[in-house]
C-alpha positions in Angstrom: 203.7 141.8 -38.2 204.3 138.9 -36.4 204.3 139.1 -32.5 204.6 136.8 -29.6 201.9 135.1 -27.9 203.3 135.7 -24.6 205.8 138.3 -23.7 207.0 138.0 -20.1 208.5 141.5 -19.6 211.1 142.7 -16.6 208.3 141.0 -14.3 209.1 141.3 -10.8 206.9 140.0 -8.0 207.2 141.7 -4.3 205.5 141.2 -1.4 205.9 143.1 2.1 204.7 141.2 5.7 206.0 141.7 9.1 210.0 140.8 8.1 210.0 143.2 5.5 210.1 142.9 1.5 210.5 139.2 -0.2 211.5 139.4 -3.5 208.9 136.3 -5.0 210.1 137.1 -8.7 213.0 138.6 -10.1 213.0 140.8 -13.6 211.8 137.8 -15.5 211.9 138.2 -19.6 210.8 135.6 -22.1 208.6 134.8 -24.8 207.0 132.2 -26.5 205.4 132.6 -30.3 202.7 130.2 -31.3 202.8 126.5 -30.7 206.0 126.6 -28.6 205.6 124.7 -25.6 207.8 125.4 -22.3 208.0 123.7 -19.4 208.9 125.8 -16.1 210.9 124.2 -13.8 212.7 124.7 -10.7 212.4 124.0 -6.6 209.2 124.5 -4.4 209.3 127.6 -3.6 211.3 129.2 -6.6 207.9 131.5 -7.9 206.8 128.7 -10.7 203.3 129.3 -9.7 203.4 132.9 -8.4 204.9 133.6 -12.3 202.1 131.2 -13.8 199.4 133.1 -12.2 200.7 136.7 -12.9 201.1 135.6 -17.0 197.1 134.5 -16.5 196.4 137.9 -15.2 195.2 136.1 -11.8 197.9 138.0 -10.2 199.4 141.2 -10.5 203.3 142.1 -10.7 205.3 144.6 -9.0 206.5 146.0 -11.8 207.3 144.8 -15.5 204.2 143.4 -17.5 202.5 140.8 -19.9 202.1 140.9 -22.9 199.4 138.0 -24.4 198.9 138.6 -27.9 199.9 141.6 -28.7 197.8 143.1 -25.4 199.5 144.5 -22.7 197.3 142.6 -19.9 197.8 145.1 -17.2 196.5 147.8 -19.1 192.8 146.0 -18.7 190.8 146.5 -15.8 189.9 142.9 -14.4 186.8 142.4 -16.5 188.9 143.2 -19.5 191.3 140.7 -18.5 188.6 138.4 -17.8 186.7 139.0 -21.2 190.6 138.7 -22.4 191.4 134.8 -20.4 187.5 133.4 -21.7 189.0 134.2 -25.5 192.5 133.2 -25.5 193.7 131.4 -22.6 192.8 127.6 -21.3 193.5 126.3 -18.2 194.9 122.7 -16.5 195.2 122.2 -12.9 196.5 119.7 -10.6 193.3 119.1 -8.7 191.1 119.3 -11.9 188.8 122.1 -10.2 185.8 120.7 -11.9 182.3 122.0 -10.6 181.4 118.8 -9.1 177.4 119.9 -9.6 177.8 119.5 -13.2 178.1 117.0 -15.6 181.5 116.4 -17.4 179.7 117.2 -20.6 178.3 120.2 -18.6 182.0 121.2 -17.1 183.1 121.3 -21.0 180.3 123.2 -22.5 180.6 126.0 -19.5 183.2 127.9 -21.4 181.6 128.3 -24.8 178.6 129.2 -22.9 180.0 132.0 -21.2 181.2 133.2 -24.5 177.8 132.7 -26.0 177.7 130.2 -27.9 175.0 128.0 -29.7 177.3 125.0 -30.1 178.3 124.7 -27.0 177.1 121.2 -27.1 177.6 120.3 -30.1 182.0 121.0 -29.4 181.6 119.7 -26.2 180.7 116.3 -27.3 182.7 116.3 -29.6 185.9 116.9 -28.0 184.9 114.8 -24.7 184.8 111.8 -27.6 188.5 113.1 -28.7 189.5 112.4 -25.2 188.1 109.4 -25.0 184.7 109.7 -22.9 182.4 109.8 -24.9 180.5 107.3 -22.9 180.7 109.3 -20.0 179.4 112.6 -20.9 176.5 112.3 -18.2 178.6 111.3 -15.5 179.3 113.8 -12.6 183.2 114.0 -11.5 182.9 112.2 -8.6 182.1 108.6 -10.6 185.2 109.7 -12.8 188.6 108.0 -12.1 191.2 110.9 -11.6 192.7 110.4 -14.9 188.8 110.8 -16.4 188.6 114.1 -14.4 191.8 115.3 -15.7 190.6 114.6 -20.0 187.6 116.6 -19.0 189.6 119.3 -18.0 192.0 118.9 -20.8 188.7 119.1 -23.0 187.2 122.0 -21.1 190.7 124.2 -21.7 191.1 123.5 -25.4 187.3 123.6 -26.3 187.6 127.6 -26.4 190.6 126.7 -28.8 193.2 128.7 -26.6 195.9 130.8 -28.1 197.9 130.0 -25.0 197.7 127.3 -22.1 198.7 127.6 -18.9 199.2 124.2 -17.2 200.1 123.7 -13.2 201.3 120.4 -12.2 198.3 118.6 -14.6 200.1 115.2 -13.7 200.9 115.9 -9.7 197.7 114.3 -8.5 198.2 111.2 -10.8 199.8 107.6 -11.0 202.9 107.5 -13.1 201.2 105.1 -15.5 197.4 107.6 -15.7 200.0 110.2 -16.3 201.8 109.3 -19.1 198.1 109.2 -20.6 197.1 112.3 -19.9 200.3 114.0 -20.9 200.4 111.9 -24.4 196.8 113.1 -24.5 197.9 117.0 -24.1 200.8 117.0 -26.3 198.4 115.2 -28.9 195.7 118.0 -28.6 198.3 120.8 -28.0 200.0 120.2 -31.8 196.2 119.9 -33.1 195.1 122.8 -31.9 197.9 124.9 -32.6 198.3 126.3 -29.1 201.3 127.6 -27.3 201.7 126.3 -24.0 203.5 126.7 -20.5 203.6 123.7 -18.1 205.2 124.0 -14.1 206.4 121.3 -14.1 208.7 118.8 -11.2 209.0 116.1 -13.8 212.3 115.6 -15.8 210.9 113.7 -18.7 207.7 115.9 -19.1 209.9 119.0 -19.0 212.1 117.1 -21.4 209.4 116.9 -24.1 209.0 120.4 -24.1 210.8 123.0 -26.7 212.5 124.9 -24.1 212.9 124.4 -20.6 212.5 128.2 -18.6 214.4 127.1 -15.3 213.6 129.3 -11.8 215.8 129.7 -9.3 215.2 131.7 -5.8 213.0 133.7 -8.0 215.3 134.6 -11.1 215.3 133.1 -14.7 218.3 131.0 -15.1 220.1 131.4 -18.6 217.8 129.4 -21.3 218.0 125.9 -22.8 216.9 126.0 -26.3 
């Protein structure tokens, strides 16, 4: 039986400080089957990234739940959900978040190493030469351009070969023109691989390309552009 990769279910986010209860997300629903891709738009502010990290199972909701392949992700304990993120989920963010002490070959081999694996190398190199630096796989990210950083990450979240991938503002610390790249670059691998992906986006035309469009607003899920 077919089910979706991602199931966002009644998912509300509070948190209490000294002014009392603010409502960060409100009974969001949605899903996405496999190679969807969604961008999720809306204000600073709106819970883009709050809803982002709770469907990663980096934070946890208030009530409702996530479902990422069939597993109901707050049923784990957080090395389950750990053990769960290292199979199935890859990664993109703004500021790269490369470990600047390793090599970008190193940086893309980390993942398949923490799985076990004895190719780790062997896919590494091959997908940093997919992205285009395969002259560079010795280089450390501080001699890589911020559009070089950014293809090692891309390489380093679909050398696990994700089920989903989560995305946060992968263009934001980028030129318009380094962008473009980049997000060409993305799509390109995203269709390859098969991979279903969600993207916070602020950009019209990224969010554009995308199969649906899940628009936040103060916190609620506005009705749904197909």
């Amino acid at each position: 039986m077919n089910h979706p990769i991602i199931a966002v279910q009644r998912v509300t986010k509070q948190v209490v400080d000294s002014s009392g209860t603010l409502t960060i997300l409100h009974e969001i629903d949605f899903e996405l089957q496999a190679r969807q891709s969604a961008a999720i738009v809306g204000a600073s502010g709106s819970g883009k990234s709050t809803l982002l990290s709770i469907m990663a199972g980096l934070d946890t909701p208030s009530t409702g739940t996530v479902r990422l392949d069939g597993t109901d992700i707050f049923a784990l304990d957080e090395d389950q959900r750990a053990a769960l993120r290292s199979q199935k989920v890859g990664f993109v963010f703004q500021s790269f978040q490369l470990l600047a002490n390793l090599t970008a070959l190193e940086n893309v081999m980390l993942p398949l190493e923490l799985q076990g694996r004895s190719d780790a190398r062997s896919q590494a190199t091959e997908l940093l030469q997919r992205v285009g630096l395969g002259e560079r796989l010795k280089h450390y990210p501080k001699v890589l351009s911020g559009g070089e950083q950014q293809r090692v990450a891309l390489a380093r979240a679909f050398v696990v070969r994700p089920s989903l991938l989560l995305a946060d503002e992968p263009t934001g610390s980028l030129d318009f023109a380094t962008g473009e790249k980049v997000m060409q670059l993305m799509f390109d691998l995203n269709r390859e691989a098969g991979t279903t992906l969600v993207m916070v986006t602020h950009d019209r035309g990224i969010a554009a390309r995308c199969d649906r469009q899940l628009h936040i607003e103060a916190g609620r899920l506005l009705p749904q552009t197909a």
